[in-house]
ROVO-560021 format. One record per residue (C-alpha): residue in one letter; x, y, z. Coordinates in steps of 0.02 Angstrom, whole numbers, plus 50000, padded with zeros to 5 digits. Example, Ala and Ser with C-alpha at 12.3 -4.5 7.8 and 13.67 -1.06 7.14 Angstrom:
BEGIN
<tido residuo="A" u="50615" v="49775" w="50390"/>
<tido residuo="S" u="50684" v="49947" w="50357"/>
//
This chain:
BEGIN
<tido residuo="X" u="50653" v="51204" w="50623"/>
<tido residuo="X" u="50508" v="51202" w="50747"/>
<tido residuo="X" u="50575" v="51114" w="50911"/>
<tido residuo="X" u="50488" v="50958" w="50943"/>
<tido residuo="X" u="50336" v="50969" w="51062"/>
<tido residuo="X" u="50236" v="50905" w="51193"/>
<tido residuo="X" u="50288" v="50717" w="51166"/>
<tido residuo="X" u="50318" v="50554" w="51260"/>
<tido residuo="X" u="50372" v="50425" w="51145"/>
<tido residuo="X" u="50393" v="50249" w="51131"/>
<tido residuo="X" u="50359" v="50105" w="51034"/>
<tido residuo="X" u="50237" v="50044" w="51120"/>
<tido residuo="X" u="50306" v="49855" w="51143"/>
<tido residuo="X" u="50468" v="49945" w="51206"/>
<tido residuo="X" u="50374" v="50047" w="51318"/>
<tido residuo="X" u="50266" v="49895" w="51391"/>
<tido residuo="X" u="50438" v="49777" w="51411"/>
<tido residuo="X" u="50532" v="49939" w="51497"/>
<tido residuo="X" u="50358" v="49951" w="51629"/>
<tido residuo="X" u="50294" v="50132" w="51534"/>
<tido residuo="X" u="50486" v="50200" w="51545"/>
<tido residuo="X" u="50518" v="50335" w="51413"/>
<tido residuo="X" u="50576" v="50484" w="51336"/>
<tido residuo="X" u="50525" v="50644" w="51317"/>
<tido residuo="X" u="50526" v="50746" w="51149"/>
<tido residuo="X" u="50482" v="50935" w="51222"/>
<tido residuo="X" u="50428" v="51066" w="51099"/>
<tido residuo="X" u="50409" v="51229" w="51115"/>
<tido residuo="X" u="50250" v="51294" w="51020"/>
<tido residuo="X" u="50196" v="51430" w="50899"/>
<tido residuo="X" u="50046" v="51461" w="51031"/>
<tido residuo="X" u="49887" v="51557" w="50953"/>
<tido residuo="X" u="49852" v="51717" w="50982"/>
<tido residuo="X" u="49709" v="51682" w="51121"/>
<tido residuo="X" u="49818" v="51572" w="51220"/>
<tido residuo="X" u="49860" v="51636" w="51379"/>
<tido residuo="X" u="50040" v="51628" w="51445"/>
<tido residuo="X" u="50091" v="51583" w="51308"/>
<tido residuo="X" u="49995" v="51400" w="51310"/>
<tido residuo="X" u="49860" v="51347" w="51193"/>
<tido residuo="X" u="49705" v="51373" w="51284"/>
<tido residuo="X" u="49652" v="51168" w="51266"/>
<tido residuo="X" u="49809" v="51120" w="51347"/>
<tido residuo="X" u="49760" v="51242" w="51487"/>
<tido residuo="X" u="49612" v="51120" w="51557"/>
<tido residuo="X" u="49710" v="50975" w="51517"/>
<tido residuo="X" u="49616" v="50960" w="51347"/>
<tido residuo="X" u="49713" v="50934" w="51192"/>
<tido residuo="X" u="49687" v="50946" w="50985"/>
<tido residuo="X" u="49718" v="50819" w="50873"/>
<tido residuo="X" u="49754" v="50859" w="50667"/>
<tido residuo="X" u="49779" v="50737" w="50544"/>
<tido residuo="X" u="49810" v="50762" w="50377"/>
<tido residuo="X" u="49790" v="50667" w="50208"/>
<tido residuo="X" u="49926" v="50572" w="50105"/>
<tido residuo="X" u="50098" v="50630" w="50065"/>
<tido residuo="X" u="50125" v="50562" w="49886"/>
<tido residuo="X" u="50249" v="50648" w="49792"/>
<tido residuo="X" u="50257" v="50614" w="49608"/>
<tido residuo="X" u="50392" v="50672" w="49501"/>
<tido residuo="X" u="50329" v="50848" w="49477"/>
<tido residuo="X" u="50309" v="50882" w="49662"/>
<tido residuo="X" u="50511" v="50819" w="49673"/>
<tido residuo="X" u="50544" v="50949" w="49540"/>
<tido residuo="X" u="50450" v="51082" w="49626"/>
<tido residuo="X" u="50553" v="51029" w="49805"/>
<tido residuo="X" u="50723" v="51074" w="49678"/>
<tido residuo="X" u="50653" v="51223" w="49638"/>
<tido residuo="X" u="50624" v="51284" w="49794"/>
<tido residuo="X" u="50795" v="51242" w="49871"/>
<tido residuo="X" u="50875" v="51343" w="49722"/>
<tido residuo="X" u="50947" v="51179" w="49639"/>
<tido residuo="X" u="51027" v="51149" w="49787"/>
<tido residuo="X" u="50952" v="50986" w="49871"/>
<tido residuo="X" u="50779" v="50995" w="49895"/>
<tido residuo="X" u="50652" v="51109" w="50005"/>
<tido residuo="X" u="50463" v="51043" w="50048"/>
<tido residuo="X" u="50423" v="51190" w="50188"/>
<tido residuo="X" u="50347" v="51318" w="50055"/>
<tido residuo="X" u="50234" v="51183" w="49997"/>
<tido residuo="X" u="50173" v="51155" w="50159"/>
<tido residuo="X" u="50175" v="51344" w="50228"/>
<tido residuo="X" u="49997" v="51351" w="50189"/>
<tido residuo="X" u="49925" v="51252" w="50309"/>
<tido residuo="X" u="50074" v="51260" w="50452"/>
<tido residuo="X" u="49964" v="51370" w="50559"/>
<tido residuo="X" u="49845" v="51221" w="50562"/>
<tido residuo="X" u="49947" v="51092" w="50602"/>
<tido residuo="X" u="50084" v="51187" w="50704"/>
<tido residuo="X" u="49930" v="51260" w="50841"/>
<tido residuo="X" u="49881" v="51070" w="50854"/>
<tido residuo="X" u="49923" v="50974" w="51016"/>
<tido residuo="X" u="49964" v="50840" w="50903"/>
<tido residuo="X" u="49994" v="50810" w="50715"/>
<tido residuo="X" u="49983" v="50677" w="50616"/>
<tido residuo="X" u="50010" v="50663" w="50438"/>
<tido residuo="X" u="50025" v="50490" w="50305"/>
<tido residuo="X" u="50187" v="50493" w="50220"/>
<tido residuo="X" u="50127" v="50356" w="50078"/>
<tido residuo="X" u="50319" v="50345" w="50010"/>
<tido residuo="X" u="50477" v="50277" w="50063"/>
<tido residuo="X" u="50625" v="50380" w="50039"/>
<tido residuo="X" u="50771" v="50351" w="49906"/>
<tido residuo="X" u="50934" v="50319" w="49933"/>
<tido residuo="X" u="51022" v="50451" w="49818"/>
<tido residuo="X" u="50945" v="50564" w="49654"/>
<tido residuo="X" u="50856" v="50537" w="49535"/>
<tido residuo="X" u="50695" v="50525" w="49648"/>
<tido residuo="X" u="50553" v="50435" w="49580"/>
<tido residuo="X" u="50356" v="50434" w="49556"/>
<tido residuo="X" u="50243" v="50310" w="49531"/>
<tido residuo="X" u="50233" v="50164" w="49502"/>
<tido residuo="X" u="50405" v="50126" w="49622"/>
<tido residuo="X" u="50417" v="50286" w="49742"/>
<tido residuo="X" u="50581" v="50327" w="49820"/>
<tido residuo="X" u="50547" v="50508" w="49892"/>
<tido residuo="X" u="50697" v="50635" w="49948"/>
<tido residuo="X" u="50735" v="50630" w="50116"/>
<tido residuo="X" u="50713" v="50833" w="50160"/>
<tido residuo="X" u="50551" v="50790" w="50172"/>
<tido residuo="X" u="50547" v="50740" w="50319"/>
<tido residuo="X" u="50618" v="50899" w="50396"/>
<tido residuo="X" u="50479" v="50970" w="50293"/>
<tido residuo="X" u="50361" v="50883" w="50357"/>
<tido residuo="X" u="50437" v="50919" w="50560"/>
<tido residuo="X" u="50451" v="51121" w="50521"/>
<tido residuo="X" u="50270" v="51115" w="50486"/>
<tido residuo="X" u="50209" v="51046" w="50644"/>
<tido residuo="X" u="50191" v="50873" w="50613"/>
<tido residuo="X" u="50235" v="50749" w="50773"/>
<tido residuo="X" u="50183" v="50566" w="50698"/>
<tido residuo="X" u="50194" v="50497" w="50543"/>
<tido residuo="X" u="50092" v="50335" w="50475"/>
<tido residuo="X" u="50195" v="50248" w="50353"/>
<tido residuo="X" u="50107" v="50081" w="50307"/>
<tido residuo="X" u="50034" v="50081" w="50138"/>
<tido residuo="X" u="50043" v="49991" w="49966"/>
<tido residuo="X" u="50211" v="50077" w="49935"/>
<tido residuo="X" u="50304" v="50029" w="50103"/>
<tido residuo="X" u="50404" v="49928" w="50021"/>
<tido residuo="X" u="50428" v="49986" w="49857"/>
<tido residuo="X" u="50634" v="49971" w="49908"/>
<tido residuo="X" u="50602" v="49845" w="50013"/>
<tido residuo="X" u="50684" v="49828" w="50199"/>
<tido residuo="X" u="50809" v="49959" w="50146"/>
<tido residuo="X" u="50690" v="50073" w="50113"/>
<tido residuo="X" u="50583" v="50047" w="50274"/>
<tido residuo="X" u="50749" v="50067" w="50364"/>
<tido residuo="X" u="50814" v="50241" w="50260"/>
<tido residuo="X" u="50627" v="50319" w="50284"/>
<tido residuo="X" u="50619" v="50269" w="50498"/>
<tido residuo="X" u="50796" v="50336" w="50500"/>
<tido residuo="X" u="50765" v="50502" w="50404"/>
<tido residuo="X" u="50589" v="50528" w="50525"/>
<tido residuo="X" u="50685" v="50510" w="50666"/>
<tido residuo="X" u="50835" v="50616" w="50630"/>
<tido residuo="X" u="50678" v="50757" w="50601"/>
<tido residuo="X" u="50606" v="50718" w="50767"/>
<tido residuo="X" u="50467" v="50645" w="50675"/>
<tido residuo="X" u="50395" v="50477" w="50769"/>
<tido residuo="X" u="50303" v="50340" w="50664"/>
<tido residuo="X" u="50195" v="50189" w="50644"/>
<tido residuo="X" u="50146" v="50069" w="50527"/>
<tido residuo="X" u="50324" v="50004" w="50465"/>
<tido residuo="X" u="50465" v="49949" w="50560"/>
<tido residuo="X" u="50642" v="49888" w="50592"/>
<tido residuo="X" u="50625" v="49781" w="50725"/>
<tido residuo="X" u="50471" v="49679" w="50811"/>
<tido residuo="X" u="50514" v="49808" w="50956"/>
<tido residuo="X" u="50436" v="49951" w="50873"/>
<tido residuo="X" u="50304" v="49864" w="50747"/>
<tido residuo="X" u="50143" v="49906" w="50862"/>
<tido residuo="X" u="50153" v="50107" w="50855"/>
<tido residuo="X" u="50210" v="50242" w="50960"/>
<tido residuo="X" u="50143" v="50342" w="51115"/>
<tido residuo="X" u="50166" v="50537" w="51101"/>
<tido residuo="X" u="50127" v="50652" w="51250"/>
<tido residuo="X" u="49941" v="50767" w="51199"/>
<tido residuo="X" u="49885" v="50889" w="51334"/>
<tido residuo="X" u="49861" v="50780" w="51494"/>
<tido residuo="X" u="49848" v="50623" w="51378"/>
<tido residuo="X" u="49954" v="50500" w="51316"/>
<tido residuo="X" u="49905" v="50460" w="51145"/>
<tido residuo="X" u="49941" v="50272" w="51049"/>
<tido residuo="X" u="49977" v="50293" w="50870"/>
<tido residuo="X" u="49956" v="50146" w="50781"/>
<tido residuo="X" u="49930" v="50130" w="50578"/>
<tido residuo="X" u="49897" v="49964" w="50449"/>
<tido residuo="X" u="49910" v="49936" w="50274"/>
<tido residuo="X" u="49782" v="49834" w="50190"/>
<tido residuo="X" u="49920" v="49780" w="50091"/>
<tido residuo="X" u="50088" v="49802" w="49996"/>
<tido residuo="X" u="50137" v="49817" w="49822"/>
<tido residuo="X" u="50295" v="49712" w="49841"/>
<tido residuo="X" u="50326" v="49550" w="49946"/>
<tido residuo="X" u="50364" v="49562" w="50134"/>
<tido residuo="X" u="50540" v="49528" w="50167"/>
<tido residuo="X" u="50587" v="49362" w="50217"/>
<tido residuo="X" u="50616" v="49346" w="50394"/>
<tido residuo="X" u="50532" v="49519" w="50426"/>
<tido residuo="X" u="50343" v="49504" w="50433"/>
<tido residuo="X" u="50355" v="49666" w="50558"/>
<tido residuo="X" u="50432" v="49781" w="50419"/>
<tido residuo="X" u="50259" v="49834" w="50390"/>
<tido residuo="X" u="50081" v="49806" w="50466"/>
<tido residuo="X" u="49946" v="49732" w="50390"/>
<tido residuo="X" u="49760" v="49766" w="50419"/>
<tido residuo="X" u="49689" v="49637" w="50524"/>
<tido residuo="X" u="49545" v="49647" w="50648"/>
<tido residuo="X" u="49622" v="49545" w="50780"/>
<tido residuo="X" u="49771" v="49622" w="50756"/>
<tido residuo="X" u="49723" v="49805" w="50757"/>
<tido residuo="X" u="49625" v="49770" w="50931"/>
<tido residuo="X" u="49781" v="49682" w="51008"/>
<tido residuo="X" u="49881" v="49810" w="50973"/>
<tido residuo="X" u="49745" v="49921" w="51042"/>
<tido residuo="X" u="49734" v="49841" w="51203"/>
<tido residuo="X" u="49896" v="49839" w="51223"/>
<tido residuo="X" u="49924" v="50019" w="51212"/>
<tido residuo="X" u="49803" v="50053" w="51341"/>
<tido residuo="X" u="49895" v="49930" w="51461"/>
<tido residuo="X" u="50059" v="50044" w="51406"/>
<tido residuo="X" u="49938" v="50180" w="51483"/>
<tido residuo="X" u="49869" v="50278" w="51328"/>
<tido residuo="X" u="49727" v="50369" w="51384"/>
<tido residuo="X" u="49673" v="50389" w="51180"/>
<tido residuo="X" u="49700" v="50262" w="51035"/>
<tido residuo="X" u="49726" v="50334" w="50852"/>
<tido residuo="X" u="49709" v="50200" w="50750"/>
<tido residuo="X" u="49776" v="50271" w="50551"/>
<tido residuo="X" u="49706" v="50137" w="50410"/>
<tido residuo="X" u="49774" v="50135" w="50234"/>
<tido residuo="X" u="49609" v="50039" w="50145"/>
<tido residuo="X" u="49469" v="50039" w="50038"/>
<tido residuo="X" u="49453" v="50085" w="49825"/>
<tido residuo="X" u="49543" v="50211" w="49746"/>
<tido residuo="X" u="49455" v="50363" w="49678"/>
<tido residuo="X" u="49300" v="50308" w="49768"/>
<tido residuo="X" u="49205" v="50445" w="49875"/>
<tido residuo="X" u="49108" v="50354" w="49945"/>
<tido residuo="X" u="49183" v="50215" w="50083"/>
<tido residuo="X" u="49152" v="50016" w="50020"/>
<tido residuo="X" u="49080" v="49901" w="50123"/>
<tido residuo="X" u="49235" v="49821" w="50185"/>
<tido residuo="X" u="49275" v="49994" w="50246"/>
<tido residuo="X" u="49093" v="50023" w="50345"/>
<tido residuo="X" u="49105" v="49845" w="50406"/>
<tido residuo="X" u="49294" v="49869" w="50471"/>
<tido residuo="X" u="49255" v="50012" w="50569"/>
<tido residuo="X" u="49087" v="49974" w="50650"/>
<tido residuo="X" u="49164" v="49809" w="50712"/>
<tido residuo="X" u="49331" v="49919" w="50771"/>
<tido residuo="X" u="49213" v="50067" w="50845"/>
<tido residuo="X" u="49104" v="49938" w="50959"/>
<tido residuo="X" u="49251" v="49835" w="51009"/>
<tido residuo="X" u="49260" v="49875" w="51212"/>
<tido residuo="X" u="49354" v="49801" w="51360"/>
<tido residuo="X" u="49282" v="49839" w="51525"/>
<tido residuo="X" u="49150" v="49951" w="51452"/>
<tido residuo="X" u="49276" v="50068" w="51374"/>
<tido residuo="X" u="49310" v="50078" w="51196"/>
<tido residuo="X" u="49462" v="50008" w="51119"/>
<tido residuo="X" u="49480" v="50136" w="50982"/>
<tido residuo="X" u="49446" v="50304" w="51013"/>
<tido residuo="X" u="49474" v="50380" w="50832"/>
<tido residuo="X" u="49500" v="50307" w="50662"/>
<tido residuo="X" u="49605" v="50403" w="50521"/>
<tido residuo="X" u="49576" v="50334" w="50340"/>
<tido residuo="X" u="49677" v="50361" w="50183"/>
<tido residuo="X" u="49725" v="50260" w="49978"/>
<tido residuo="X" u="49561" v="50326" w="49929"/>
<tido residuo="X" u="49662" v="50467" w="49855"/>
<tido residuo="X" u="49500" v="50583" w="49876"/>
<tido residuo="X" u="49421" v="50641" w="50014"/>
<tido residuo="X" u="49292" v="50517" w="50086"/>
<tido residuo="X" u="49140" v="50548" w="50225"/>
<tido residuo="X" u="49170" v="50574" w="50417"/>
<tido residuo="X" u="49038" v="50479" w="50524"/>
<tido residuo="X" u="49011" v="50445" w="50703"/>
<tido residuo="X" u="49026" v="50246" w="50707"/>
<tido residuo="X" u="48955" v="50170" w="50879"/>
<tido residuo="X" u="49004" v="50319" w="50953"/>
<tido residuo="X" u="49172" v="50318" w="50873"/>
<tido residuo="X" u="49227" v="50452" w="50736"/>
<tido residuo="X" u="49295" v="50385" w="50588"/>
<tido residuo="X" u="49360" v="50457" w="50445"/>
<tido residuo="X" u="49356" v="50359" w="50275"/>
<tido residuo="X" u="49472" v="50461" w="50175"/>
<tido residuo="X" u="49575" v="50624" w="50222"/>
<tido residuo="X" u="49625" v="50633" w="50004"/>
<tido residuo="X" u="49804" v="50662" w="49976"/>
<tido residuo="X" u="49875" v="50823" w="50047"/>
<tido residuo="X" u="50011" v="50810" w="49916"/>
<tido residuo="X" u="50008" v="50715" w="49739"/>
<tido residuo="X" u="50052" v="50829" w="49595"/>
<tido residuo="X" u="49991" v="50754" w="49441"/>
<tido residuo="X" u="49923" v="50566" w="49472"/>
<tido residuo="X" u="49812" v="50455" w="49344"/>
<tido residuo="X" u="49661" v="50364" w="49408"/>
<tido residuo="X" u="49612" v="50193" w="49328"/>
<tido residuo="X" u="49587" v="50260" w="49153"/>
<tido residuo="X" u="49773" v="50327" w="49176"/>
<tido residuo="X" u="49669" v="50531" w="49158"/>
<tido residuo="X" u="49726" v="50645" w="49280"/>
<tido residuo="X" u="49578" v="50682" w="49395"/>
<tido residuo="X" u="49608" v="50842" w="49506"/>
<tido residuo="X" u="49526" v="50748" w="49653"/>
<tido residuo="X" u="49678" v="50686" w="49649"/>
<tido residuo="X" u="49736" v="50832" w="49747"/>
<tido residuo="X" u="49603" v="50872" w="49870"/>
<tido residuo="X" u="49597" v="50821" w="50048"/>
<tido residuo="X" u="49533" v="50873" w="50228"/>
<tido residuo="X" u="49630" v="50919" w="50368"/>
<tido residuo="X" u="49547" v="50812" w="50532"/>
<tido residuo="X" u="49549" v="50918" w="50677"/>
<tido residuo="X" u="49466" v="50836" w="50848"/>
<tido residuo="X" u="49465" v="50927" w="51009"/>
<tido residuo="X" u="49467" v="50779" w="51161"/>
<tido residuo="X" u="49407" v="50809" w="51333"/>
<tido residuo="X" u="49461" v="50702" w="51491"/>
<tido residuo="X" u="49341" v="50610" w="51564"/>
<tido residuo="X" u="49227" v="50653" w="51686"/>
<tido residuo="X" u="49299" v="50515" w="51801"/>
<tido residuo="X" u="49450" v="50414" w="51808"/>
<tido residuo="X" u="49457" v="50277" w="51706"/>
<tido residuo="X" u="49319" v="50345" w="51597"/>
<tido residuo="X" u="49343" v="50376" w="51397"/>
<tido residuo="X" u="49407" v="50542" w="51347"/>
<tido residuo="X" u="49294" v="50617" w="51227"/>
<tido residuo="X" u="49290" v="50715" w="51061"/>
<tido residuo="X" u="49196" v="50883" w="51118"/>
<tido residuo="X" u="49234" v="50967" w="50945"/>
<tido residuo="X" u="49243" v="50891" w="50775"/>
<tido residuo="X" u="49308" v="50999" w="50611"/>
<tido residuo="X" u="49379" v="50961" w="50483"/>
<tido residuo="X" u="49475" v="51106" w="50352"/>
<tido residuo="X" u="49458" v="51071" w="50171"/>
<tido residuo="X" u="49620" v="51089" w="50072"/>
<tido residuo="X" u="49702" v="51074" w="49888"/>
<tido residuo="X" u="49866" v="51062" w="49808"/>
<tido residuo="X" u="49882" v="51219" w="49649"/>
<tido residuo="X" u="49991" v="51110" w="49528"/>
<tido residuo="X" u="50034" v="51259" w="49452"/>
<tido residuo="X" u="50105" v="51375" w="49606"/>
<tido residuo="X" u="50172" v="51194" w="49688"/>
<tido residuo="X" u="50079" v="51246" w="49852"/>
<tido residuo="X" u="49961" v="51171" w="49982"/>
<tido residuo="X" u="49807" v="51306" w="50006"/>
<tido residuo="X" u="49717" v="51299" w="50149"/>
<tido residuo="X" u="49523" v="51312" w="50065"/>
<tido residuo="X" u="49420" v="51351" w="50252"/>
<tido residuo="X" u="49514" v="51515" w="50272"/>
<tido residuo="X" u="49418" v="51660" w="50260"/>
<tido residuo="X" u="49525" v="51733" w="50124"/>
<tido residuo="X" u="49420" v="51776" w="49950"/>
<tido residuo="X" u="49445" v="51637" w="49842"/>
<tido residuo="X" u="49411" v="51615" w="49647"/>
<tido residuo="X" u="49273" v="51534" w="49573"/>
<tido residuo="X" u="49354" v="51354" w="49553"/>
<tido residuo="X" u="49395" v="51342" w="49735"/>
<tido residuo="X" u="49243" v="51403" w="49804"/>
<tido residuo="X" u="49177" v="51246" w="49698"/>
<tido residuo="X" u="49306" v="51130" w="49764"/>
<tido residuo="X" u="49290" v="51190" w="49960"/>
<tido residuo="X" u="49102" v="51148" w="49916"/>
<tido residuo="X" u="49124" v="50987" w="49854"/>
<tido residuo="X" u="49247" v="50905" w="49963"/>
<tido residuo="X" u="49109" v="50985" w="50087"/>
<tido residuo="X" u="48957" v="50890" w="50006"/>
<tido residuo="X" u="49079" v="50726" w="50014"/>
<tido residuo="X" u="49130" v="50747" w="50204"/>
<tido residuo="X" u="48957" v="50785" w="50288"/>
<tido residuo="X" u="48868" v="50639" w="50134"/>
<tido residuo="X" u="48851" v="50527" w="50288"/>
<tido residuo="X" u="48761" v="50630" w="50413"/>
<tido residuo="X" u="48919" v="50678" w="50510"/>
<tido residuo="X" u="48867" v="50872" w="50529"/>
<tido residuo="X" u="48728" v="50821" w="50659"/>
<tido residuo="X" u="48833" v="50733" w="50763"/>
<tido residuo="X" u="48919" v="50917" w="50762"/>
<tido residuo="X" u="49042" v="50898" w="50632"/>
<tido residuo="X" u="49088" v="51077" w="50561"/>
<tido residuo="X" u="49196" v="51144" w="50430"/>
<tido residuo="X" u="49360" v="51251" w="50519"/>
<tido residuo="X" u="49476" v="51361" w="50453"/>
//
């Protein structure tokens, strides 16, 4: 496995009550080729890259394919996932949406109850991943057990999290260690599929407004320098974002204390296809990453729609600020289109400048006519590799 990198982490509440006291998570990282010394060149000035990555939502047939790959013999994600680890393993910082708790014991399960194998997780770690947003409709498809199982499997992979939780102490996110920043990840559900347990209304977080800019504001008194704020919202197998979504995020984007934003970079997935990018009030914003992984899922007409399987891979280069105290700014905006082949059970990375078939070259196109449909390319958004 990939060491851990570049992290300090806390739950943020933690972190606030022990007066911005924490751990470190070092990792040692697969640097680029144009890295001197051995350091990627934006960590070098103190700058740092951000990835994100759409939803992990493994139906049955993506389980199977894990089998396969370990030989029968448990169950092994990393092939799936070797296609874009050069991506997300040369990022400062990665995060990715696991969508799915994890099950106790075989036989895994699809939809409409997920309970995911475990391995993932160290699938998810070996490909460069450092955060994790887990609040989503199927949080609590095994209810407090399963929030518990899936927080207990990230961390045993070095994997931090946000989003669900098994304690108040850790229900506002987690700071992780970016370059010279300290980045707050913090991640809301608009909802669950199952009742929150009694007793627990922490297990996972719900989208609200006030909420999501407490939360915020708190992070920055932890001392984030840069809040990621990853929302689970909107339709499903709509391309284009709803009006609760635009609404949502212009009030988040011009939200400000003492002149400075709150929220320096929203991450949306549920939409299970990609969605636009736009610069809100300043603000980027992602509606919909897609799902990174899915295998074979039915939209409302229960058809299988290959959008299904199609997703972008966010990558934002921030700079500090030009003075202290100041906002740290995006000073490069990408993002890498990406599918999941059902039939080879791997993740291929569609901006590389490999030659691709017909049928990809359409689907690189069209997830590029969805990303850039609200103006996003000039406010410099490009398409990476």
């Amino acid at each position: 496995m990939i060491a851990r990198r570049r992290q300090v982490a806390l739950a943020v509440t933690a972190l606030l009550a022990a007066g911005a006291a924490c751990s470190a998570h070092l990792r040692q990282d697969d640097a680029p080729a144009s890295a001197a010394h051995g350091a990627p060149a934006s960590r070098q000035a103190g700058r740092f890259t951000l990835v994100a990555s759409g939803a992990i939502l493994p139906d049955t047939s993506v389980v199977e394919r894990g089998d396969f790959d370990a030989g029968g013999a448990a169950y092994d994600f990393r092939p799936m996932l070797e296609g874009v680890r050069s991506v997300v393993s040369h990022a400062d910082l990665a995060l990715c949406h696991l969508d799915t708790p994890f099950g106790a014991k075989p036989p895994y399960a699809g939809a409409p109850r997920f309970a995911s194998p475990p391995e993932l997780a160290q699938a998810l770690a070996a490909t460069g991943y450092d955060s994790c947003a887990t609040a989503s409709e199927h949080t609590l498809d095994d209810g407090a057990d399963g929030v518990r199982r899936t927080l207990d499997a990230l961390d045993l992979a070095g994997l931090r999290h946000a989003g669900s939780a098994r304690g108040e102490a850790e229900a506002r996110g987690t700071l992780l260690r970016a370059g010279g920043a300290l980045v707050a990840h913090l991640a809301y559900s608009y909802g669950t599929g199952r009742p929150v347990p009694p007793g627990q209304p922490w297990a996972v977080r719900l989208i609200d407004e006030d909420r999501i800019l407490a939360d915020a504001r708190a992070a920055r008194q932890a001392g984030a320098d840069v809040v990621v704020v990853s929302l689970h919202w909107g339709p499903e197998w709509q391309e284009a974002p709803d009006e609760q979504q635009v609404e949502l995020a212009r009030r988040l984007t011009a939200a400000r204390t003492g002149g400075r934003p709150d929220i320096d970079l929203i991450l949306g997935t549920h939409a299970h296809v990609p969605q636009p990018y736009e610069k809100v009030n300043g603000t980027w914003v992602v509606y919909g990453l897609g799902a990174q992984i899915a295998g074979q899922p039915t939209d409302y007409r229960a058809m299988q729609d290959p959008r299904g399987n199609q997703s972008t891979l966010a990558r934002f280069t921030f700079s500090p600020p030009a003075r202290p105290g100041g906002r740290w700014e995006v000073t490069r905006a990408e993002f890498v289109p990406e599918a999941y082949d059902l039939d080879a059970g791997r993740v291929v990375n569609l901006g590389e400048a490999i030659a691709l078939g017909a049928d990809l070259q359409g689907v690189r196109d069209r997830i590029r006519g969805v990303v850039l449909g609200r103006g996003a390319a000039k406010d410099g958004l490009t398409m990476g590799r």
